[in-house]
C-alpha positions in Angstrom: 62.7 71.8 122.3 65.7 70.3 120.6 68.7 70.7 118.6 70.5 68.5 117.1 73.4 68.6 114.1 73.4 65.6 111.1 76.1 65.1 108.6 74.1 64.8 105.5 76.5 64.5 102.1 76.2 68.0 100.1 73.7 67.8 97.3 75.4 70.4 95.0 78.5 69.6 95.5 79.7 69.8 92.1 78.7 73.2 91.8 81.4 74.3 94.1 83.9 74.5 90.8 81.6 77.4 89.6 83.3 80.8 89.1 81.3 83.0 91.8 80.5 86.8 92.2 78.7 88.3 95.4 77.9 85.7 98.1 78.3 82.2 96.7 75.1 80.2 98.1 77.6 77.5 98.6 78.9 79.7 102.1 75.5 80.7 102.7 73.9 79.4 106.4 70.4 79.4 105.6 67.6 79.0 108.5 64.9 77.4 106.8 61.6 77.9 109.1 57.5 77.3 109.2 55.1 77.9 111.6 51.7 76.6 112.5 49.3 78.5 114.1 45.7 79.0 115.4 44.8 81.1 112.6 45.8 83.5 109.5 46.6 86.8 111.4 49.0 87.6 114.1 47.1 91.4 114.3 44.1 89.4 114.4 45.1 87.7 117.7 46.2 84.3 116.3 49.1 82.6 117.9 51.4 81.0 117.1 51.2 76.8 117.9 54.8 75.4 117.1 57.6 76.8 115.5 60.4 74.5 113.2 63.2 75.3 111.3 66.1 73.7 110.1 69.9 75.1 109.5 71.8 74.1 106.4 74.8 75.2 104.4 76.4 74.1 101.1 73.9 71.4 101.2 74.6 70.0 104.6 72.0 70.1 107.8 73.7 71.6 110.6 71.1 71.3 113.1 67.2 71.5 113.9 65.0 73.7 116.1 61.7 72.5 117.0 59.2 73.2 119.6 55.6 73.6 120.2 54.5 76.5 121.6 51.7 77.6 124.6 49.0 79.9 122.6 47.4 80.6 125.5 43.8 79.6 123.6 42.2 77.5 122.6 43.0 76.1 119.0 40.3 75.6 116.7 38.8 72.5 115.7 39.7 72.7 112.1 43.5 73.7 113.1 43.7 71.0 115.0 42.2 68.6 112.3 44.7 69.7 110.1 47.8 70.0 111.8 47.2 67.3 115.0 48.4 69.4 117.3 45.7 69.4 120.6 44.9 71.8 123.5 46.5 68.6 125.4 49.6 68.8 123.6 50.5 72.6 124.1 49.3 72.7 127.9 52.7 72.2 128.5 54.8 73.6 126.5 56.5 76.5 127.0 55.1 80.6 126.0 56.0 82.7 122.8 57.7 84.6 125.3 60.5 82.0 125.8 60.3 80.0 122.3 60.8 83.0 120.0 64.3 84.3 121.7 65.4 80.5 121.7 64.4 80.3 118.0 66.2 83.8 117.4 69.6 82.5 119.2 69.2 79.6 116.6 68.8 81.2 113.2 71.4 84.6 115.1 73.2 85.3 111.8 71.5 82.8 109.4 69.1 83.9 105.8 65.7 83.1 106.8 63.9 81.3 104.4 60.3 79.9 104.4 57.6 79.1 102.0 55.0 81.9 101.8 57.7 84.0 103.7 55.5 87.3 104.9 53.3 84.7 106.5 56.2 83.2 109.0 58.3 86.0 109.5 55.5 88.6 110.2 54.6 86.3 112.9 57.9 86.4 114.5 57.9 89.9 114.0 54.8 90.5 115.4 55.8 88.6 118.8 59.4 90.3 118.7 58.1 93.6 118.8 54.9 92.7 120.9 58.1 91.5 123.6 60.0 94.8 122.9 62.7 92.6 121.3 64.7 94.6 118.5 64.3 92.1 115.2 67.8 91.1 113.5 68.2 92.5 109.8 67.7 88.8 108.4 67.8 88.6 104.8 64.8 87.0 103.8 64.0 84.3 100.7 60.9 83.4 100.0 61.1 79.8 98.5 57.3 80.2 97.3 57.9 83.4 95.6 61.1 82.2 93.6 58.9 79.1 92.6 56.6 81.0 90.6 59.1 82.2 88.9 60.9 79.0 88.2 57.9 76.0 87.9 56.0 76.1 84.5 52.3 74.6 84.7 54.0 71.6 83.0 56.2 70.7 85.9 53.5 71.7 88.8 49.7 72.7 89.0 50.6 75.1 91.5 53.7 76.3 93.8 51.8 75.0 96.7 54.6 73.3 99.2 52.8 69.8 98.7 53.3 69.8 94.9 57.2 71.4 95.1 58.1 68.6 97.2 56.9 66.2 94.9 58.3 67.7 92.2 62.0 67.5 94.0 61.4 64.2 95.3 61.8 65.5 98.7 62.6 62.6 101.2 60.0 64.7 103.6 56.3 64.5 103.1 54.8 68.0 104.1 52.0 67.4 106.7 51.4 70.7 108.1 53.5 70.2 111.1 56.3 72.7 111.4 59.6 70.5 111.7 58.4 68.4 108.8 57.0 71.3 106.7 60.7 73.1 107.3 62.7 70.3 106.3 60.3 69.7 103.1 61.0 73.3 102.1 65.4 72.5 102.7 64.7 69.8 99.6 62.8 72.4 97.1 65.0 74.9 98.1 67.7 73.0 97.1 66.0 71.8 94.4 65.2 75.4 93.3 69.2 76.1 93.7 70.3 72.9 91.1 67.5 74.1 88.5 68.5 78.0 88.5 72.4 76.7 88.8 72.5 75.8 84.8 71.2 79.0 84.7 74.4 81.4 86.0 72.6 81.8 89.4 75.1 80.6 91.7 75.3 83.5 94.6 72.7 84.9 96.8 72.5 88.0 95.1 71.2 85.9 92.0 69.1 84.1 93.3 67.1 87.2 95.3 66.4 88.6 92.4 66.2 86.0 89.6 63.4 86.7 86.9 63.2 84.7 84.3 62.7 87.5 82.0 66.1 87.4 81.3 67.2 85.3 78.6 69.3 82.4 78.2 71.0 84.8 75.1 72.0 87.2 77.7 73.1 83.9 80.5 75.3 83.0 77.6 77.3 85.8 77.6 78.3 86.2 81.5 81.9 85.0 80.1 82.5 88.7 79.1 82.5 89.5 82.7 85.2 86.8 83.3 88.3 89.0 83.2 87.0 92.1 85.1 88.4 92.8 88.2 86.6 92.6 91.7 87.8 96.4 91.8 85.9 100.1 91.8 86.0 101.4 88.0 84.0 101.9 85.0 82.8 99.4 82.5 82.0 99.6 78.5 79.8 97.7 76.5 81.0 97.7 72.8 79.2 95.9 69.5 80.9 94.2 67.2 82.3 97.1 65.5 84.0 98.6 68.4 81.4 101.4 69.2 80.3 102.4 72.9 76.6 101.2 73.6 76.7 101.7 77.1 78.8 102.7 79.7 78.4 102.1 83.9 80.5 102.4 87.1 80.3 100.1 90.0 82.6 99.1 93.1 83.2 95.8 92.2 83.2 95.8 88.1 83.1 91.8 87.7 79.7 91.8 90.2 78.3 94.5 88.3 78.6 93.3 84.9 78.0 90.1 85.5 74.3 90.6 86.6 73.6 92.0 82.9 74.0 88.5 82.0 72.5 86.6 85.1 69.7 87.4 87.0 69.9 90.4 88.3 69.3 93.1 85.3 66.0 93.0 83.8 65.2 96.5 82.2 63.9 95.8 78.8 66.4 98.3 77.1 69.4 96.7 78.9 68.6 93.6 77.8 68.4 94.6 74.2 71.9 96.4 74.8 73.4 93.1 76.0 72.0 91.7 73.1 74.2 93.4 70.9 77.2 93.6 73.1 80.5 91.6 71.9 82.9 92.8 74.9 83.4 94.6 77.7 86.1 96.4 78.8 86.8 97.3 82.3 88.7 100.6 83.7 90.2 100.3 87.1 90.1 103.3 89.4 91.6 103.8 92.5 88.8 105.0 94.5 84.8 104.8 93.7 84.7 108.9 93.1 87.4 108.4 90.4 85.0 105.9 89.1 82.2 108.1 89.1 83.9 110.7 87.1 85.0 108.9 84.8 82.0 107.5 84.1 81.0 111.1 83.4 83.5 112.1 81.1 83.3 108.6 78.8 79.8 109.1 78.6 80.4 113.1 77.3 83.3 111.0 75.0 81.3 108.2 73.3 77.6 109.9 73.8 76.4 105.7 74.1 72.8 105.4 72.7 71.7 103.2 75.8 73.2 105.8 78.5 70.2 108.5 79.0 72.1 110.8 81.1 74.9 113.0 81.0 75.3 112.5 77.5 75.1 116.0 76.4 77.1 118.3 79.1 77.8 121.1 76.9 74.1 121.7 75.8 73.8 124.2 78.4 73.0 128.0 79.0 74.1 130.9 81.5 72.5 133.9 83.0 75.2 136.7 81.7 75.4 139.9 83.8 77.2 141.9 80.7 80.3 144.4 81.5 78.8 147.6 79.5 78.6 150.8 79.6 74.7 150.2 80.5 74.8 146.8 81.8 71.9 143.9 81.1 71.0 140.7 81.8 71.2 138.3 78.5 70.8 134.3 78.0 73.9 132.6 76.5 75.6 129.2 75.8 79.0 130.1 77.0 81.2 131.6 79.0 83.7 133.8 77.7 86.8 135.7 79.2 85.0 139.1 79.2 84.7 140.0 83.2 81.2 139.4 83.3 79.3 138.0 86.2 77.7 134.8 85.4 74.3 132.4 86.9 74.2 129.0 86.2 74.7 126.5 84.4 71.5 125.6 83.8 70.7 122.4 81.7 67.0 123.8 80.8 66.5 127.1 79.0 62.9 127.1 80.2 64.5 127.2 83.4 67.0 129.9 82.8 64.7 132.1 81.7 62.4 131.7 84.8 64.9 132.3 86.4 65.9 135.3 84.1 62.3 136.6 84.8 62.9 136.9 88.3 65.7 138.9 88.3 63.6 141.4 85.8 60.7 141.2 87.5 62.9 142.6 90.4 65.5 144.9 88.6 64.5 147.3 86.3 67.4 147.3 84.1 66.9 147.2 80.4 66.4 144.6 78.6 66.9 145.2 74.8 69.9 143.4 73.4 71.4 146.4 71.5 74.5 148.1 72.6 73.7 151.7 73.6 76.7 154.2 74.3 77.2 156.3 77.0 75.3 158.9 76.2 72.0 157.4 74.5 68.8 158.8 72.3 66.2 157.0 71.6 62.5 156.4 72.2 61.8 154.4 75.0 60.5 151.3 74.6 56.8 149.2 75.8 59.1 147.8 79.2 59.5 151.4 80.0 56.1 152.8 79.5 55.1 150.0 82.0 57.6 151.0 84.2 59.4 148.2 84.3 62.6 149.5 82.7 64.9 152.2 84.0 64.9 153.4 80.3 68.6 154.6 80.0 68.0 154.9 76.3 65.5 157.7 76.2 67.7 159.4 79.4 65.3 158.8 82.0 68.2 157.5 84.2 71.3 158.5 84.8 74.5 156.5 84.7 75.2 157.0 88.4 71.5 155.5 89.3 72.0 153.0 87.0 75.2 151.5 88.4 73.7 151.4 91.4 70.9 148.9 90.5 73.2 146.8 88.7 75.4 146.5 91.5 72.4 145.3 94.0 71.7 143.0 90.8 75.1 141.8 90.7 75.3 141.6 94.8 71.9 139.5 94.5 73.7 137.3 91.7 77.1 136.5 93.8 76.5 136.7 97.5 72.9 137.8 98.8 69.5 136.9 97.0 67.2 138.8 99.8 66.2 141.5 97.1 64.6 138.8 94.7 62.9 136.4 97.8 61.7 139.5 99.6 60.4 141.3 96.4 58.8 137.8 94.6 56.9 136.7 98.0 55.3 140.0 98.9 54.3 139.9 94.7 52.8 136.4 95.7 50.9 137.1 98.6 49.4 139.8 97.1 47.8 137.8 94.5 46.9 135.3 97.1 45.3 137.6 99.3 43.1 138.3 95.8 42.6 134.7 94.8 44.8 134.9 91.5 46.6 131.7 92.5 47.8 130.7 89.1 49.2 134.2 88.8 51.1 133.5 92.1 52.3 130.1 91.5 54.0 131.3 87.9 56.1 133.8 90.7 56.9 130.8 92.4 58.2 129.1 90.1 60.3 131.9 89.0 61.6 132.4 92.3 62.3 128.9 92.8 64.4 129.0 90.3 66.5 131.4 91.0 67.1 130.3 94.1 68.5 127.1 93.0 70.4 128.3 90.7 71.8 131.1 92.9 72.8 128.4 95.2 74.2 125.8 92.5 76.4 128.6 91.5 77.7 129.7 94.8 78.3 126.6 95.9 80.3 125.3 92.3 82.1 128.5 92.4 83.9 128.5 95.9 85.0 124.9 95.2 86.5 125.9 91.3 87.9 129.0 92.4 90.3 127.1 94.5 93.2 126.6 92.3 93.9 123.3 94.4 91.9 121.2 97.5 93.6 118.3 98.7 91.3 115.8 100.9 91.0 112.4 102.1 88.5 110.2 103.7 88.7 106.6 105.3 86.5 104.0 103.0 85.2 101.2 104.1 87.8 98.9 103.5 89.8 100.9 105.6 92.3 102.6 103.2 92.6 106.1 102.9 91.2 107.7 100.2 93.3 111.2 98.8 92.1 113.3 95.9 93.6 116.3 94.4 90.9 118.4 92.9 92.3 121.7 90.8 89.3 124.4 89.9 86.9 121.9 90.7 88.0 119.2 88.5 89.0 116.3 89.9 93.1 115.9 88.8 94.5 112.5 90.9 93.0 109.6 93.1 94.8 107.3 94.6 94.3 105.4 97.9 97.0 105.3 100.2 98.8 101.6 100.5 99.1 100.1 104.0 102.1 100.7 106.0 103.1 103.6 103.5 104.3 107.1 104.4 100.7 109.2 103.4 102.6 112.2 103.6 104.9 111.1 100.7 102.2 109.4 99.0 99.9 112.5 98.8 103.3 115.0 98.1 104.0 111.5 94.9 99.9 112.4 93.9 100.0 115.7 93.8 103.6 116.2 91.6 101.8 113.4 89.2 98.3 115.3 89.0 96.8 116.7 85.6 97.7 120.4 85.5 94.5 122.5 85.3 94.3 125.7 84.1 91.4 128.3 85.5 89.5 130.1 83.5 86.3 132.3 83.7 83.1 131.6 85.3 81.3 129.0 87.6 82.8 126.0 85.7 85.5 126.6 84.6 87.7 123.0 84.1 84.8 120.2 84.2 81.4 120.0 83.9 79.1 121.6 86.8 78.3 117.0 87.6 81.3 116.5 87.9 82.3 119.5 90.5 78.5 118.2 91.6 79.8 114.7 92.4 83.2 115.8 94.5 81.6 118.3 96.5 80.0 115.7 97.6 82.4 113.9 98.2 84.3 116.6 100.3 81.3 117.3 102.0 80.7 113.6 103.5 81.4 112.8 106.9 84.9 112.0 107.8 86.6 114.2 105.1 90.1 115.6 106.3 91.3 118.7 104.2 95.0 118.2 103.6 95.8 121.3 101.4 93.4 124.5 100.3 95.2 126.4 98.0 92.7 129.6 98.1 89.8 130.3 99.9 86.8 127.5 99.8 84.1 129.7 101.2 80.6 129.9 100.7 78.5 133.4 101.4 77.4 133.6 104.7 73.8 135.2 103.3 74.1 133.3 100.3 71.1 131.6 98.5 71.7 127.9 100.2 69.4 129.1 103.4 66.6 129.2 101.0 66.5 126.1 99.5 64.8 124.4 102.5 61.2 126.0 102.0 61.3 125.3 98.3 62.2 121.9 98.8 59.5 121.7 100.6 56.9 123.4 98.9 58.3 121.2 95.5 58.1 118.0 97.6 54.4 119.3 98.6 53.4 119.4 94.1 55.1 116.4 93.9 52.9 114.2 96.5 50.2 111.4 95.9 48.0 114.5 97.6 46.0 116.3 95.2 47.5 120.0 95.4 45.2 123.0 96.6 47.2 126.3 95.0 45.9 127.9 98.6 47.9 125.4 100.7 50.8 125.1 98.0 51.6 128.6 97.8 51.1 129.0 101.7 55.2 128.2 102.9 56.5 130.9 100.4 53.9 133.8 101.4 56.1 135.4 104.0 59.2 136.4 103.5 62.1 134.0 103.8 64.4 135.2 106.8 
């Protein structure tokens, strides 16, 4: 075994002038490494005959590992053919059980890199955990991989280690033997670096995921990124006539945008978008959540043909409990300052009326749309032949009775949904129990969506209630992060400066917020994503309250405790396992407690 460090000139040297996003591969210490062994499979029992590797940076060798390595076998004839190493040889030389932690102290805090990667490191693996030794998080690049996507049949017949090394003229000649082999693989993965270099790929992030599926068009244009910040905001792709065509968020805007035009963003529609981008504008935010709403409300703004999200917050509907003399349950598109209790918002109507037939398939309150007065006449209608209508219009209810279902209903709507679960699984397991499965699973469904959206709406509505929550959170870099959120919209971010007084900082945030007025139902200052994205937020861990103006409070019995068996029976539909209606419908036949 031996190590030993060699001052070799840097052979990219003049690539150090380059302007770099992400991890230049310039500051990158790479562990280069190979392997021979007595056969293809570690699981298999083959071992593992000599190990090599080879530590570089910027160009420069900073020192070699080699050793041969006791198998504890006997190698094969063939093996030994090819890669000369004997039974004599390795009789001495130390186990796997002292070479691999020697070999792991070398490459400690290194990017592994080999050729035909899965190969050598799930060896390594396979001994680490065979010792009980917990494997470092190496980064791993797979020289043989990136090949295939560099080397054209013109320059190569194949991306064979042999042929890449003469390609780049390495000054090694591969010969199977581990040291040799590694240093081989230093020269084409150098030479791998100069080649992709004229093509923007000068960090490690680039080169992971290089594809040459994007364009030398879109490389071109990497100079739009040039004057973004290394900062959390949003970014804007604009034509040539000024118009939105796409807009983004990111921690670091320069990094972000600049992998449209590298390496690192190949969706087909993204590259057509940067295809017809001009510029690029760039929106600073003091904190990523800032980022993140914004990026909601400039999508809602500009409506960008390549964003597929979010673009249409409005288009929505609510379940409306109206405030009448004979109250019903109705489908609408807004919420308007009328008293009425409202469900939602829900962004599918076929969804709200699922959920819509729940709450009638539990409630017998009426539903025509007409406006009946106190004291109505008129024949009653199919719902209430069926008995599935408390038929106030015919007199077959009183208003007393009446008020009293539509307070359970509006109880079920605001604070407990037991009444609907209870009601909806006993309906299901009695068509189980007869074998009308598809019957049962068009209940389900029902009653899975109620439940979400009971629990969406009690969760948006104790946050925008609130007519202020001030909270902060330490980020990663180790500022403190403040934001001021009024009714659930999110008013000032800012993150505190250090060695600055936080309590004046926060009092300076909150005098400069956006004043927010409240208004009627669940929403009632931004859209339900964005009150979606800071609760959160506030519900991360290390989130410290500064200021509740009101009362942030959740019901005790409220929906949330549901959500856990229809999560699971949704997860259950949506597995690679063929669904069986019997099993699928099994969670949700007994009552949820």
């Amino acid at each position: 075994m031996s190590s030993a460090v060699q001052g070799a000139p840097s052979r990219w040297e003049s690539q150090r002038s380059f302007d770099e996003l992400g991890r230049p591969l310039r500051d990158i210490t790479f562990c280069v490494v190979d392997l021979e062994t007595t056969g293809g499979s570690a699981q298999a029992g083959s071992m593992i005959t000599e190990i090599g590797a080879v530590k570089v940076r910027g160009g420069e060798v900073l020192g070699e590992f080699q050793t041969l390595v006791n198998p504890r076998t006997e190698i094969p004839a063939f093996i030994a053919v090819l890669t000369g190493i004997s039974n004599t040889m390795v009789a001495d030389a130390p186990a796997i059980e002292s070479a691999l932690p020697a070999f792991l102290e070398f490459a400690a805090g290194t990017v592994l890199v080999a050729h035909n990667a899965p190969f050598d490191v799930g060896f390594l693996k396979h001994f680490a955990e065979q010792q009980g030794r917990p494997w470092p998080r190496f980064e791993v690049l797979d020289t043989a991989r990136l090949a295939r996507r560099v080397i054209t049949r013109d320059d190569a017949p194949n991306c064979k280690l042999s042929s890449l090394a003469r390609v780049f003229n390495s000054a090694t000649t591969p010969n199977h033997r581990a040291l040799s082999d590694a240093r081989a693989t230093v020269d084409v993965l150098h030479g791998l670096m100069e080649r992709l270099g004229g093509l923007g790929v000068h960090t490690l992030e680039e080169l992971q995921t290089f594809s040459s599926r994007v364009t030398t068009a879109q490389r071109k244009k990497r100079h739009l990124a040039e004057a973004l910040p290394h900062s959390p905001g949003v970014y804007l792709f604009r034509d040539d006539r000024s118009r939105v065509l796409y807009v983004g968020t990111s921690r670091d805007l320069r990094t972000r945008v600049r992998s449209y035009f590298t390496a690192s963003e190949t969706r087909s529609r993204m590259g057509e978008m940067v295809g017809l981008a001009s510029t690029v504008d760039g929106i600073e935010c003091a904190t990523a959540l800032e980022a993140e709403v914004r990026e909601l409300r400039l999508i809602a703004e500009h409506r960008p043909r390549y964003n597929r999200r979010s673009r249409n917050p409005t288009k929505v509907h609510f379940l409306k409990l109206t405030r009448e003399p004979w109250p019903r349950l109705s489908l609408v598109r807004r919420v308007l300052d009328d008293e009425a209790d409202y469900l939602g918002p829900f962004s599918s109507r076929k969804t709200a009326e699922k959920c819509l037939a729940a709450l009638h398939d539990t409630f017998p309150v009426r539903q025509c749309s007409d406006r009946l007065s106190r004291e109505p006449s008129r024949a009653p209608c199919v719902l209430a032949e069926m008995g599935r209508c408390l038929s106030p219009c015919d007199g077959s209810v009183d208003a007393t009775t009446y008020a009293a279902v539509v307070r359970q209903l509006r109880d079920t709507l605001l604070r407990r949904p037991d009444e609907v679960v209870e009601s909806i699984n006993a309906r299901m397991a009695a068509l189980a129990a007869d074998e009308r499965f598809e019957e049962a699973g068009l209940h389900r469904d029902r009653l899975s969506a109620f439940v979400r959206a009971a629990a969406r709406t009690q969760r948006l509505s104790a946050l925008t209630r609130c007519p202020e929550v001030v909270a902060a959170r330490r980020e990663d870099d180790g500022r403190w992060a403040v934001h001021v959120v009024r009714f659930g919209r999110l008013a000032a971010a800012g993150a505190i400066p250090p060695g600055a007084d936080a309590h004046q900082f926060v009092a300076e945030l909150r005098a400069s917020a956006e004043t927010v007025a409240g208004a009627p139902g669940p929403v009632p200052a931004a859209t339900a994503e964005e009150t979606e994205k800071i609760l959160r937020w506030l519900e991360s861990d290390g989130i410290r309250l500064v200021e509740v103006d009101g009362e942030w409070t959740c019901p005790v019995a409220g929906a949330t405790r549901h959500l856990a068996v229809h999560d699971a029976v949704n997860q259950s539909r949506l597995s690679l396992v063929p669904f069986d209606d019997r099993r699928g419908l099994a969670p949700v036949h007994q009552p949820v407690r």
